[in-house]
C-alpha positions, 0 to 999 in steps of 0.5 A: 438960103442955107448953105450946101455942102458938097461930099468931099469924096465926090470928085467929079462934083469937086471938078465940075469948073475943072479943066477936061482932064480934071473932069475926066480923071475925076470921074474914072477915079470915082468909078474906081472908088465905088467899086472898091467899096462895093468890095468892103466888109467882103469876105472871099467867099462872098466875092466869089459867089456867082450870083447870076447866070454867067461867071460874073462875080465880084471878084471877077470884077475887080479882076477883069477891071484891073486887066483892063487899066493894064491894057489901056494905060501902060501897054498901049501908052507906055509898053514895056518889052513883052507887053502884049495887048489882050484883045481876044473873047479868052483873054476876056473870059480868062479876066473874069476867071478865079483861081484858088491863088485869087484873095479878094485883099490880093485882088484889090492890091493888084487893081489899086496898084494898076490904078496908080500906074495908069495914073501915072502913065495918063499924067505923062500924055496930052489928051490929044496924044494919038497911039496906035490900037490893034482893033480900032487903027489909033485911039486919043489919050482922051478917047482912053479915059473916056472908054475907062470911065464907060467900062469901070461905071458900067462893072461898079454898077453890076458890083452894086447889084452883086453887092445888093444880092450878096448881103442888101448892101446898096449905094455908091459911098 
């Protein structure tokens, strides 16, 4: 029997006898991981590039997934004076939108520093720890990442396609 190596960059195989939050964190941090790539080589042009119908771009991607890690992480777990929880359809299309001031470098920064900071934020809480919501009346620290995990696979995924319509470029890592 040959011996089977195991990718060192997959997390969630790493953690798979982890303990929930090491499962958990595992996952999210790939997704993050695979977006990130799917964003490599880009020039700011070609991440900004509408691809499909709506405004979706890669960019507005990364863009809108680092509103969210905001949003989910420090504003509701660990707000600060001023944090406001954005909930409304223009806060939404206003996450996807570009501005001339928008790098895909500045928007990358901005989405591993948000990264870091939920990290961070996460790290402080039991899973079982309950906070209010605006929309859904309380939510777990647990419910938050797996929601995370949804919404970041489910963005890295329309990156895939939006990378693959871009240049041909296809696969996670």
């Amino acid at each position: 029997m040959t011996e089977q190596t195991i990718d060192p960059t997959l997390g969630p195989v790493l953690a798979r006898v982890g303990d929930e939050r090491a499962v958990l964190t595992s996952f999210l941090d790939f997704h993050r991981g695979v977006l990130l790539r799917k964003l490599r080589g880009l020039s700011d042009a070609d991440a900004a590039r509408r691809l499909v119908p709506s405004a979706t771009t890669l960019a507005g991607l990364v863009k809108h997934l680092t509103l969210v890690e905001r949003n989910w992480f420090p504003v509701l777990l660990a707000p600060e004076p001023g944090d406001v929880y954005l909930n409304s359809e223009e806060d939404a299309l206003a996450s996807f939108t570009l501005d001339e001031r928008d790098t895909l470098d500045g928007l990358v920064e901005a989405y591993e520093r948000a990264c870091a900071r939920s990290r961070e934020v996460a790290a402080r809480f039991d899973l079982d720890h309950v906070v209010p919501h605006p929309q859904l009346g309380e939510v777990s620290v647990r419910w938050i990442l797996v929601h995370l995990i949804e919404e970041t696979a489910r963005h890295a995924g329309h990156a895939d396609i939006l990378r693959e319509l871009t240049d041909g470029s296809t696969g996670a890592l």
